[in-house]
N, C-alpha and C positions, 0 to 999 in steps of 0.2 A: 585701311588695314586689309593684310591679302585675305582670303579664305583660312590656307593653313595656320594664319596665324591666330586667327579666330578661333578655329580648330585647337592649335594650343593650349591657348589662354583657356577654351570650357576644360579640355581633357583637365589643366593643372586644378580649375575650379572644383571640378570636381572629384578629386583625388584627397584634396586641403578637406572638401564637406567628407568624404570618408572616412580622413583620418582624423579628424573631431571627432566625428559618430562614435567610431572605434573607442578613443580616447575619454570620453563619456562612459563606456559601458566597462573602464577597466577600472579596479579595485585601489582604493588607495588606503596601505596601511598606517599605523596599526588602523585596525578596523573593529569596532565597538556593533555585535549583535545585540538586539533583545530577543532574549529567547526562554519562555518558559517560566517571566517573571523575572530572571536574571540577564544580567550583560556580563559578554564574552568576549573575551577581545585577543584578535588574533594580528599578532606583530610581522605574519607574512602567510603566503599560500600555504596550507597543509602537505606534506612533501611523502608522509605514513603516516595514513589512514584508516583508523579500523570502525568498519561499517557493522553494529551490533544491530539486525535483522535484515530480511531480505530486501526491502523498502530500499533504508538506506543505501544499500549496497549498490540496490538498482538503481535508485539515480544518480548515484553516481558513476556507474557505468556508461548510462545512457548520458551523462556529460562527458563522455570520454578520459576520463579520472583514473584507470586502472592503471596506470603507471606512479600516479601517487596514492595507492590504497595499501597498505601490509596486511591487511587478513579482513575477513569476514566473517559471519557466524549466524545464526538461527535462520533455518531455511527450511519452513514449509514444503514450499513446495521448487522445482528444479527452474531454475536458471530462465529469464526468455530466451526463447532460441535464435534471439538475431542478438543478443550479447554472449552467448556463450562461451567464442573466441576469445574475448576479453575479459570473460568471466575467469578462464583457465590459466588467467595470469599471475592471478590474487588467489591468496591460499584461503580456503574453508577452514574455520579452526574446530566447527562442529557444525552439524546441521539441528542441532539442540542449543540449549544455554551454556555458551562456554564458562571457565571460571574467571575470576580477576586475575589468574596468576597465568593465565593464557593470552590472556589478552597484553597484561601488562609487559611479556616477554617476546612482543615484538614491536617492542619500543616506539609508541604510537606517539604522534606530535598531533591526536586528531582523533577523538571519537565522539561519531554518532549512533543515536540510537533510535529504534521508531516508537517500541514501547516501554513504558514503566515498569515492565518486569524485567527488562532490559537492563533500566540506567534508572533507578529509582528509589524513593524512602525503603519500599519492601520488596526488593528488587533480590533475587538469589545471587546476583551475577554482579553489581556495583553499587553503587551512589555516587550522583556526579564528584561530591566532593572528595569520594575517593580518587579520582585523578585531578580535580582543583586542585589537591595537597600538594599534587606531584608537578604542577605546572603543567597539564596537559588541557586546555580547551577541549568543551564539550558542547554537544547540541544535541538538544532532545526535540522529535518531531510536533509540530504542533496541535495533530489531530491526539495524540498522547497528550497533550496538556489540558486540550477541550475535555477530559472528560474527569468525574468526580469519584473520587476512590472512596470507595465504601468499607465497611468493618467487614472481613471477611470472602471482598470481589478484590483480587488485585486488578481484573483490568478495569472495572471501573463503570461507569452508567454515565449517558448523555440524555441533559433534556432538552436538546435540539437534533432535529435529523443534521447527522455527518453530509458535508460536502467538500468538492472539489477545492473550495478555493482553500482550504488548510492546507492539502497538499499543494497548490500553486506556493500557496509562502514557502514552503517548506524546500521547494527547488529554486527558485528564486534567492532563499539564504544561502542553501548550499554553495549555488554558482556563485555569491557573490564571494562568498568563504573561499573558494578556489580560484578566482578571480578569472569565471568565465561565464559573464553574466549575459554576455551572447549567446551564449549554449543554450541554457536556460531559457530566454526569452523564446528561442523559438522551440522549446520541448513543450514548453506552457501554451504553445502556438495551438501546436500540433495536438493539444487533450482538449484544447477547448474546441477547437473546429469537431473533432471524434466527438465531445461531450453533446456539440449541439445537433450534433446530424441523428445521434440519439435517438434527444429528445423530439425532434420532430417526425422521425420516423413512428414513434407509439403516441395514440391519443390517450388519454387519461380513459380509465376503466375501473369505475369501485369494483367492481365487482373481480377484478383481478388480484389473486392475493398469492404471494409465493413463500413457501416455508425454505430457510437456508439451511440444512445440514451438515457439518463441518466432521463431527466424528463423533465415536463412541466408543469406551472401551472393549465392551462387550451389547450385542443385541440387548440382555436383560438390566444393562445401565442406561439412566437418561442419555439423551441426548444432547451434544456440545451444538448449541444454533446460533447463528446473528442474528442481535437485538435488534428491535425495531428501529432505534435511531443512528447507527450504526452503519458501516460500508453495506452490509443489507440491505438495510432499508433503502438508502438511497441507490442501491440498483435497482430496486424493485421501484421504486419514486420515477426514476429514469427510464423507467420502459414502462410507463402509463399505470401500474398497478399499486399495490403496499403491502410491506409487511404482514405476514400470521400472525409473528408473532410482534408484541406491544410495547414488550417491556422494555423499560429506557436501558438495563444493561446490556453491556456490550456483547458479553457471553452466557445468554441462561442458558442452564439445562433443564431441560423437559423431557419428564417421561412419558410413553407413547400414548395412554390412555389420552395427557393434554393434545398433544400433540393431533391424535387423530379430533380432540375436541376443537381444535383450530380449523382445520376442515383445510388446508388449503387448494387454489387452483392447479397449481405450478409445484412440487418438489425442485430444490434444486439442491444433489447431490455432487457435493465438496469431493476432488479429488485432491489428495495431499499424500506427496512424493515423500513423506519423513520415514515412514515408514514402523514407527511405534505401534499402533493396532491395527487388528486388521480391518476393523470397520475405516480404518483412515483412506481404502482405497474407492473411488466412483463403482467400481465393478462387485466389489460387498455390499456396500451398500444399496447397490440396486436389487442384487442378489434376496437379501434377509425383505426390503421392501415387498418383490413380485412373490418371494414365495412362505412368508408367513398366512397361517392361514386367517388372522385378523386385521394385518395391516395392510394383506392386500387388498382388502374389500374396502379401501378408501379411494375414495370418488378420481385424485388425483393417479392411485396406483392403476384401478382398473381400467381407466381411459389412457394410461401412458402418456400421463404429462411429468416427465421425470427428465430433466434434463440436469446435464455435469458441469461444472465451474471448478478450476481453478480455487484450490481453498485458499490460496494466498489473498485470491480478489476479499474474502470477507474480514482481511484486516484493511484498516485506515492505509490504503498504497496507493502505487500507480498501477497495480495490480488491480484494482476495484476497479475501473475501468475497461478494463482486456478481460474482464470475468460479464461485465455488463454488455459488453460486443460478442461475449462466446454466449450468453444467454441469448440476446437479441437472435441472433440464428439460426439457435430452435426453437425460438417463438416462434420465427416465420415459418419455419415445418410443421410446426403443429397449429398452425392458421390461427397466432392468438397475439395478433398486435393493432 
């Protein structure tokens, strides 16, 4: 046989193993999720989509989904900036908790949600079966399921440190739900190479300990923190240190007196673009930090270990990650990795 035809015969080989490959990672309906305890099943690709937090929102962005998304809604903090363009496509119906009557009048074949105050029993905004009734598919993220709602906590307490791999399920359904399970595989590629370059870049350090600050109403109200087991925690896990603070809920508030009894190495103050208080900005907060005249005398203020994240990073996202890479950075400034 000549050369070319050699030639050929591999190019057609291997064109037949691509289009398997391919054929392999595409969706076949209907398609039965477990999700949350419940099975979902969706009789074709989601076509309008409504993404109820930024999480969702973002990944499906970042799967290239904004042409099948109709709105989104609760948004900490702005947009990443290398989806923005495609963020401008799909309407914001609030950067708060939208209502059900908002949501339901853009006629969604498709909502997710990331947290239970989201799409939940005591949820201001739905219950799944509020669009079950109406034949709309839903999916609730799974780092929202990990955790145990308590009397009086709508988000809820974990008694394991939060990780990555809830959110890997969580992109891996979605893609499969849109049936671009290609996409997905390689976004999961790409967090976990980030996740381990990390982890080997910090050695483990008791003695490293970081307080999260997310917001306050006012100076003279506790403080909103991430729990110890929590997207918190596991940044701080991640970059060689742990938690201040202990407690298995996802959001205590601590008043400062605890607070400075925590002692920690590292502040790290939450910038959050919502714009509801004004301690929600990095630049108050640091502010009310350097010039009280008691808080500043804490070990972390007076040596300027005060660095800024992303408050989106302290919920269960893809965001908890890119808030762990903007910390790692002024670790390395402040010579503490």
């Amino acid at each position: 046989m000549s050369i070319p035809s050699l030639l050929a015969l591999a190019t057609a080989a291997l064109a037949l193993t691509g289009a398997a490959a391919a054929a392999q990672t595409r969706t076949t309906y209907p398609l039965t999720i477990e999700n949350c305890g419940q099975s979902v099943t969706f009789t074709r690709a989601p076509q309008n989509a409504v993404a109820l937090g930024q999480n969702s929102a973002e990944i499906m962005l970042l799967l290239g989904l904004q042409d099948r998304m109709a709105a989104s809604a609760f948004w900490p903090n702005s947009v990443l900036p290398e989806l923005a363009e495609a963020n401008a496509q799909v309407e914001v119906l609030t950067v708060e908790f939208p209502t059900l009557e908002a949501v339901l009048s853009r006629q969604p074949d498709f909502v997710a949600a990331m947290l239970t105050t989201l799409m939940g029993p005591d949820s201001t905004v739905a219950n799944r079966s509020d669009f079950e009734e109406l034949g709309i598919p839903t999916y609730l993220a799974p780092s929202a399921c990990a955790t145990t709602l308590d009397a009086g906590d709508a988000y809820g307490s974990r008694s394991e440190l939060w990780g990555m791999d809830l959110l890997y399920k969580e992109i891996e359904d979605l893609a499969r739900i849109f049936d671009v399970a290609d996409r997905g595989e390689a976004l999961i590629a790409d967090f976990r190479a980030r996740e381990a370059a990390l982890r080997e870049q910090f050695s483990d350090n008791e003695d490293l300990t970081f307080l999260f600050w997310f917001s306050s109403p006012s100076p003279a109200d506790d403080a909103y923190l991430g729990g110890g087991n929590g997207p918190s925690g596991y940044i701080a896990d991640l970059l060689g240190g742990s938690n201040a603070i202990r407690t298995e809920a996802d959001w205590p508030a601590l008043g400062w007196e605890g607070i400075m009894a925590a002692d920690p190495t590292v502040i790290v103050a939450a910038q959050v673009d919502r714009n509801r208080w004004d301690l929600d900005t990095a630049a108050n907060k640091i502010e009310f930090l350097t010039s009280d005249p008691t808080i500043s005398q804490m070990e972390a203020v007076r040596n300027g270990r005060i660095v800024v994240m992303s408050g989106a990073a302290m919920n269960p996202s893809i965001r908890t990650l890119y808030g762990a890479e903007q910390v790692a950075e002024q670790l390395q400034a402040l010579d503490l990795r």
